[in-house]
N, C-alpha and C positions, 0 to 999 in steps of 0.2 A: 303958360296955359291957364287961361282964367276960365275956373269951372265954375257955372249954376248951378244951383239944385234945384229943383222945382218942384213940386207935389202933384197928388192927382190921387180923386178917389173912384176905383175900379173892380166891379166885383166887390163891393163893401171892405174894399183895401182900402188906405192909403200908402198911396208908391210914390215913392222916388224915380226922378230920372238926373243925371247929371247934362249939362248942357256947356260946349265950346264954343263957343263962337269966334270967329278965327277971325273975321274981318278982312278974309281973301290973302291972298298971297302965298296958299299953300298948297302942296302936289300931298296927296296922299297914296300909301298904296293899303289895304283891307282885305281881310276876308270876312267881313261884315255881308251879314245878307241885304241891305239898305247900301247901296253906294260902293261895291268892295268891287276889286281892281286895284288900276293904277290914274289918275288922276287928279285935276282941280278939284277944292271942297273947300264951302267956305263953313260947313259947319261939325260938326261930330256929337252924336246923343246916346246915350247908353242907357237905358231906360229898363225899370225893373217891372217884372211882370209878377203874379202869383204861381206858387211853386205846383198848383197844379193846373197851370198853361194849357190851354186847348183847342185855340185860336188854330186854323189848317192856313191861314192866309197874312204871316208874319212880316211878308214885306209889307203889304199893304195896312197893316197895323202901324210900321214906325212911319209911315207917310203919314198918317190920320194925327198919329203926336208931335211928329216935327212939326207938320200944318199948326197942330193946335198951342206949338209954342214960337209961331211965327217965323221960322225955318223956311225959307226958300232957296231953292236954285241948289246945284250941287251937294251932298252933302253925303256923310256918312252914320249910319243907326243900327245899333244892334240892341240885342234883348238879352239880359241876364235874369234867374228867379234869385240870386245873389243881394245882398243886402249894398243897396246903391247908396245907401246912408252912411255907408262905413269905407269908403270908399276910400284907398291908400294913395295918398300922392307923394312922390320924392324925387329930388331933383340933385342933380351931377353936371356941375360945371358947364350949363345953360340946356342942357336934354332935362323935360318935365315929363314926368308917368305918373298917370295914375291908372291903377288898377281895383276892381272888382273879387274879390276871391270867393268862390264856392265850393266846394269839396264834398257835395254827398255823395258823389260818384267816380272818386277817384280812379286811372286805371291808364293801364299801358299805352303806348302808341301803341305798339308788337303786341298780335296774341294770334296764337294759331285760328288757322280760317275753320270758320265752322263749330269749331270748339266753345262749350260755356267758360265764359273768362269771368270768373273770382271777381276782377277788380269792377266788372260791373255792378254788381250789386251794391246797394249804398251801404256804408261801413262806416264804423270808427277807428279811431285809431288802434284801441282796443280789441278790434276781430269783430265787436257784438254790431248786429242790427242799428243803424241810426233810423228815428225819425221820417217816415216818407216823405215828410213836407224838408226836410230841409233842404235847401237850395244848393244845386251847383252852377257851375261856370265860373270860368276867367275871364274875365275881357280886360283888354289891354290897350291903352293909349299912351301912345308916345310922340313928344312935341321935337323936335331937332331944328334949331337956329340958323342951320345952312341950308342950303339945296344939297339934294342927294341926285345924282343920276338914277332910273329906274334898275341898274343892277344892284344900286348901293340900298334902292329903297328894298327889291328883293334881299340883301342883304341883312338887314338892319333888322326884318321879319324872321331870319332865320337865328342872326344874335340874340333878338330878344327870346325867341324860344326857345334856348338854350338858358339863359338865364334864368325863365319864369323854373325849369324842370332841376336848374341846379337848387333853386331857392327852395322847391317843393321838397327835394329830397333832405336839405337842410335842416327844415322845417318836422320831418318826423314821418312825410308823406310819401310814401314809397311808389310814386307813378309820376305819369310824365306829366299829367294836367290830368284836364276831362273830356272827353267825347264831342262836346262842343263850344271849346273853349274859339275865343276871335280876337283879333287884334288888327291894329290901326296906328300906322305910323307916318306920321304929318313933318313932313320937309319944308324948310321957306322956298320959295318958286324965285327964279332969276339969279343971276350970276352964276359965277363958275361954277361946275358941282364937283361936288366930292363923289371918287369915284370907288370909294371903300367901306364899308358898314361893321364887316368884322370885329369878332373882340377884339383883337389888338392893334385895332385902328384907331387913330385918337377919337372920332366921335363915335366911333363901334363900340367902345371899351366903354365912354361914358354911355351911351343906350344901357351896354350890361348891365352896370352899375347900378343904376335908376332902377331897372325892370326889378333889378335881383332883389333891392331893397322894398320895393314896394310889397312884392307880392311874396316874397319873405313876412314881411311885416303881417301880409292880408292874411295868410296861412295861417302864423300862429296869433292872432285874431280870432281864427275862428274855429282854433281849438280850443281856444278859452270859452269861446260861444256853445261849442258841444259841448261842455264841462258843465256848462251851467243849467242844464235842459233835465 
């Protein structure tokens, strides 16, 4: 996975976005608002926005950045408020991830309906108040060297979230991810597919591997980053 970075000043920001270019030949599947499904994509953009976001028309925002970083034809784009600069890549026996990690708003998949749920509120690890501005979201990219069948690709999206939530709890983070956490998982297109994505599948286990490190990695990153505030 050869990633860009590129800059861009927005809102008197200067943002990161990271940039894939794939050069075609891959089936992704996404829960990316930009491109999510199951399908061809010849590119992937994860682009940071500022943490107090207010844009109501977010599709039409990662169209305006892929356009303005030369991105045409299929593609896949999400938005994290996540420091794209720091951005964790690691790789397992030819599967590449990189990951984004944000944690102001840690919290369950589960919480009773209707109910104020704790884990909403942005937190430290310590119980106290964080900072309003700091940023959440996960977002997840991961490269696989074979073809997946579309169960393996559904697969491979449910391994990896299993990994991101082992790494998190690891990590000191007592929840599953955050509320709008996305992920993206890019298959080579042609030949036989593999018809298994599972942890204990041989390219299952390496996706695990990959996610777990990465976003492991991205966690305590950015408990260092709280620490330092």
């Amino acid at each position: 996975m050869n990633l860009e970075t590129v800059w861009r000043e927005e809102d008197g920001a200067r943002l990161a976005a990271t940039v894939w270019r794939t050069g075609g030949g891959y089936r992704m599947v996404a829960s990316a608002m930009l491109g999510g499904g199951i399908g061809p994509a010849g590119w992937v953009l994860n682009a940071q926005v500022p943490g107090a976001y207010s844009r109501t028309d977010p599709v039409a925002h990662l169209a305006e950045l892929a356009a303005s970083y030369g991105l045409d034809g299929p593609g896949v784009g999400m938005l994290t408020a996540a420091s794209v600069a720091r951005t964790m890549r690691r790789d397992d026996e030819g599967v590449s991830v990189s990951a984004t990690v944000g944690l102001r708003v840690p919290t369950w998949a589960s919480s009773p309906g209707g109910a104020s749920d704790p884990e909403l509120a942005p937190m430290r690890l310590d119980g106290t108040s964080a900072p309003a501005w700091t940023p959440g979201t996960i977002n997840i990219v991961v490269a696989v060297p074979v073809p997946l069948s579309d169960a393996a690709l559904v697969n491979a999206v449910v391994t990896a979230t299993e990994a991101k939530t082992q790494a998190l709890l690891e990590a000191g983070y007592p929840c599953t991810g955050t509320a709008s956490d996305a992920i993206c998982v890019a298959a080579a297109a042609g030949g036989t597919q593999e018809i298994f994505a599972g942890p204990r599948s041989t390219w299952g286990s390496r996706v695990a591997r990959a996610v777990h490190a990465a976003v492991h990695a991205g966690a305590l990153d950015y408990t260092e980053t709280l620490r330092t505030l």
